[in-house]
PyMOL commands that place a pseudoatom at each C-alpha (Angstrom):
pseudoatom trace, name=CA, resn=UNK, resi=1, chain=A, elem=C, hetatm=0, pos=[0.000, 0.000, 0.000]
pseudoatom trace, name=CA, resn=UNK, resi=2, chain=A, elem=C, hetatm=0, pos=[1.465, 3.323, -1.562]
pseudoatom trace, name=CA, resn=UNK, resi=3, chain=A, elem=C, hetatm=0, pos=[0.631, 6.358, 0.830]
pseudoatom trace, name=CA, resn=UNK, resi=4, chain=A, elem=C, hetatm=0, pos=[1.434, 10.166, 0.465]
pseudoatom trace, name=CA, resn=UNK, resi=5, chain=A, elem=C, hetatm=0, pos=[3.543, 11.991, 2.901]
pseudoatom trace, name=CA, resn=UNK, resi=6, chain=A, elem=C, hetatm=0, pos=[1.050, 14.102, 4.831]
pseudoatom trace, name=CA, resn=UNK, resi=7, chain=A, elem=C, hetatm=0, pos=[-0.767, 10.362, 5.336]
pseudoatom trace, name=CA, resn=UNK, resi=8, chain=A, elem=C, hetatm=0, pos=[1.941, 8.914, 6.335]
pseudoatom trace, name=CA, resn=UNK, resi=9, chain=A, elem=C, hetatm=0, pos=[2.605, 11.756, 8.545]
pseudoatom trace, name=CA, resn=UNK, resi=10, chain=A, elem=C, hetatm=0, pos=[-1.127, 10.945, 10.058]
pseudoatom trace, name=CA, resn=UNK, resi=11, chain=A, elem=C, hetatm=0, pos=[-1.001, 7.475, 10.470]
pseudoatom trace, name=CA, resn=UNK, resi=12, chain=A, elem=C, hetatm=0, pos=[2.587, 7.822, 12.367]
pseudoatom trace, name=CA, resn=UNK, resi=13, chain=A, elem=C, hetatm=0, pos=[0.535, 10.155, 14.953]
pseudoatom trace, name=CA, resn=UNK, resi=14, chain=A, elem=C, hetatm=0, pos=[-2.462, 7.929, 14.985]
pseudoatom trace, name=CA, resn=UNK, resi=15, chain=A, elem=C, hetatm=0, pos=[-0.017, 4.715, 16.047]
pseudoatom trace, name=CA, resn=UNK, resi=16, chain=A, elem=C, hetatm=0, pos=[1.727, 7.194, 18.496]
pseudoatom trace, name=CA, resn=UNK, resi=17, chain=A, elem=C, hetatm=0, pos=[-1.735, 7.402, 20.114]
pseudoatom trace, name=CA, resn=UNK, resi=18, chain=A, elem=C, hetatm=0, pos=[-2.238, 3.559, 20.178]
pseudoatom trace, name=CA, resn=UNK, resi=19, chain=A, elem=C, hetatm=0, pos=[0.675, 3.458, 21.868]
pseudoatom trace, name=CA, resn=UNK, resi=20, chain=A, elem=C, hetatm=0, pos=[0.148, 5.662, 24.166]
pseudoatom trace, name=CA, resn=UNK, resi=21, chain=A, elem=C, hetatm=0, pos=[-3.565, 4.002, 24.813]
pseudoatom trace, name=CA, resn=UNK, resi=22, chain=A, elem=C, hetatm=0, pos=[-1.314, 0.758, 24.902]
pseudoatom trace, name=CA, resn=UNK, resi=23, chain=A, elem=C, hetatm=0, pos=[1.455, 1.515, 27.362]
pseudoatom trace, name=CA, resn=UNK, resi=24, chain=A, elem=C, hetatm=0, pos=[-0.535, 4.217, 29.499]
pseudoatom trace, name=CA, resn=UNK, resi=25, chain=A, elem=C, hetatm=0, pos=[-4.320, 3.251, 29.599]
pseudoatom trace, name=CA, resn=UNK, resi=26, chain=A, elem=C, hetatm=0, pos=[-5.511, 1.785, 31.990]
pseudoatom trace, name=CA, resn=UNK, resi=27, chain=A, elem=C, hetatm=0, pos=[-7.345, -1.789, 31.272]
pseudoatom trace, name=CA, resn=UNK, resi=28, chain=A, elem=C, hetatm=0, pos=[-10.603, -0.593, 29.734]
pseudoatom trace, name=CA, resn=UNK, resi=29, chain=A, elem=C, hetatm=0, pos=[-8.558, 1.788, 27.422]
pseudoatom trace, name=CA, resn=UNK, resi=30, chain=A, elem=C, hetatm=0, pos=[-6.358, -1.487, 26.564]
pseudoatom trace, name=CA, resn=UNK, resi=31, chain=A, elem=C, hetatm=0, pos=[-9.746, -3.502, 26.134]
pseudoatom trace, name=CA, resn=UNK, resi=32, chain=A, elem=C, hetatm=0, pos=[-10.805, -0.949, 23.925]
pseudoatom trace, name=CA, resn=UNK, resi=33, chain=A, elem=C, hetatm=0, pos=[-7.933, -0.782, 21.579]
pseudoatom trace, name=CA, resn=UNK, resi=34, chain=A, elem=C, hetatm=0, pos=[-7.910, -4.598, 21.221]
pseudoatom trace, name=CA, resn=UNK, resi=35, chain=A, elem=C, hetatm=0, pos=[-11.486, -4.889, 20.242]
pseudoatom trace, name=CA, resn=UNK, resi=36, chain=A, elem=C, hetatm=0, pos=[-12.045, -2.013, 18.748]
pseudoatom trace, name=CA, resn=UNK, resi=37, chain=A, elem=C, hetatm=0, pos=[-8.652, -0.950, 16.713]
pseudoatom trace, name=CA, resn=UNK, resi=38, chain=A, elem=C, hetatm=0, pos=[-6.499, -3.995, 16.485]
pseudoatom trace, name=CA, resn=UNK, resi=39, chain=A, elem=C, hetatm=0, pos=[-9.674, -6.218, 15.736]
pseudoatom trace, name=CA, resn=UNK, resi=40, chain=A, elem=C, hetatm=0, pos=[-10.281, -4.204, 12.771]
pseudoatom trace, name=CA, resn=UNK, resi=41, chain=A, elem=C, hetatm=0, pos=[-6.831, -3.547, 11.476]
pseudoatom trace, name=CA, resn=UNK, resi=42, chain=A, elem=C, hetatm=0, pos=[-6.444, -7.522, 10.794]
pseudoatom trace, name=CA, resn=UNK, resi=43, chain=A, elem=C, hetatm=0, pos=[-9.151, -7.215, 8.896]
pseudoatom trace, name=CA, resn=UNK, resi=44, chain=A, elem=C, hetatm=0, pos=[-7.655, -7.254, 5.803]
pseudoatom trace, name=CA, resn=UNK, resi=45, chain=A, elem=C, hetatm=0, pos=[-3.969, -7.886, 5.343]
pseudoatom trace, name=CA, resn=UNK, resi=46, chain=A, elem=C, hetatm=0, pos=[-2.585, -5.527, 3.177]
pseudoatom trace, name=CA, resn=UNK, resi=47, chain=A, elem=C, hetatm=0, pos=[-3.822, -2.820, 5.624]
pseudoatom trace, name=CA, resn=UNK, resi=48, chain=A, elem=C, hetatm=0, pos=[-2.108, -5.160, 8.714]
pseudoatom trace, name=CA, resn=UNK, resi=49, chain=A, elem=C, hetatm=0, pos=[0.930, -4.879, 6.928]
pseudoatom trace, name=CA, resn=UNK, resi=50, chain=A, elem=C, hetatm=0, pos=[1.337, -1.323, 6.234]
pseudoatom trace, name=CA, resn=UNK, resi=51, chain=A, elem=C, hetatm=0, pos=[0.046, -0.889, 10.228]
pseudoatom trace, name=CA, resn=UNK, resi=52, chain=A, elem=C, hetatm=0, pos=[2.969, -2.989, 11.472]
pseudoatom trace, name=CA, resn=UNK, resi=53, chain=A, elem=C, hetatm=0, pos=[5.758, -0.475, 10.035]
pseudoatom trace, name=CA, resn=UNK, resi=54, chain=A, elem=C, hetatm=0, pos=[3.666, 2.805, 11.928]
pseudoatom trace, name=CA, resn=UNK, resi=55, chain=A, elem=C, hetatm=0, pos=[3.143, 0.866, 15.688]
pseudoatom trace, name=CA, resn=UNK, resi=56, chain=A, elem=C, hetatm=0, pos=[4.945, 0.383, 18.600]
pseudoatom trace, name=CA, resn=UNK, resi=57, chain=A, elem=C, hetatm=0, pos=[6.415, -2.419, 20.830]
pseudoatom trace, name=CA, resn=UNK, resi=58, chain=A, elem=C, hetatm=0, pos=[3.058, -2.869, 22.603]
pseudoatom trace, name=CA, resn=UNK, resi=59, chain=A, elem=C, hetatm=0, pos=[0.573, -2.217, 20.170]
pseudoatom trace, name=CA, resn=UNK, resi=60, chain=A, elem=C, hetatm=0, pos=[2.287, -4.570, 17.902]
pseudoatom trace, name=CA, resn=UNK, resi=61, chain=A, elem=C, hetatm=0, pos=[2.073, -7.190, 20.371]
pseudoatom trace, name=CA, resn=UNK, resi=62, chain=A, elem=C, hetatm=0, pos=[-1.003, -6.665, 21.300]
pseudoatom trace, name=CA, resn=UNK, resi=63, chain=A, elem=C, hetatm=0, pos=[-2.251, -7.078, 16.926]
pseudoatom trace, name=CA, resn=UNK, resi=64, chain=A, elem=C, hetatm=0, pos=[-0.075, -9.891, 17.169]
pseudoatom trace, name=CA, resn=UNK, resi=65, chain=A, elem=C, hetatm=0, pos=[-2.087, -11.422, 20.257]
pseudoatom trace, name=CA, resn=UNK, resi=66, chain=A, elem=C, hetatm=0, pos=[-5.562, -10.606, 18.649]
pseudoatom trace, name=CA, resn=UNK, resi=67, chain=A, elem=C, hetatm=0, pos=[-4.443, -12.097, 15.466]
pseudoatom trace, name=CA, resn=UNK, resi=68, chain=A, elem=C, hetatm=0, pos=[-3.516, -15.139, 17.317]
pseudoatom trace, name=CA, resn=UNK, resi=69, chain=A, elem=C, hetatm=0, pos=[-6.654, -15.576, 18.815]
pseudoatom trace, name=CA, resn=UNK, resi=70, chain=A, elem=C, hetatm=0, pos=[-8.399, -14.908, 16.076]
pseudoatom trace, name=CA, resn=UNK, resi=71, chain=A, elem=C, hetatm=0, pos=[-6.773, -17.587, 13.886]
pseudoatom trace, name=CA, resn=UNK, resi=72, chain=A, elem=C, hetatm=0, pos=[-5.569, -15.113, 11.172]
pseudoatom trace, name=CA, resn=UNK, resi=73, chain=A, elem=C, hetatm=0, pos=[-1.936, -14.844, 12.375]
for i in range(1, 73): cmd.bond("trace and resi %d" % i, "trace and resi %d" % (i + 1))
show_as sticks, trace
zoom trace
């Protein structure tokens, strides 16, 4: 997936967020970004991919534990 600069730019600030969510929520803010964020990302794989270059240690482990579960990992 080709993106332009400026949406690059946003999506590097949006997984800044997760992470922050991720590292600094507390458990209903980590419950939320599971089922609500990483739930969707795996969706479809081309999107998963181009997520795992923008997140961080804990988000990424976290889409890796939800695509686990989910059988799609």
């Amino acid at each position: 997936m080709f993106l332009k600069k400026e949406e690059t730019e946003k999506l590097i600030n949006i997984f800044t967020i997760f992470e922050r969510m991720a590292t600094e929520g507390d458990e209903y803010v980590k419950e939320l970004l599971k089922l609500t964020i990483h739930e969707r990302i795996g969706d479809d794989k081309k999107i998963l991919e181009t997520a795992y270059k923008n997140m961080g240690k804990e988000t990424r482990k976290t889409s890796d534990e939800i695509e686990k579960f989910l059988g799609r990992y």
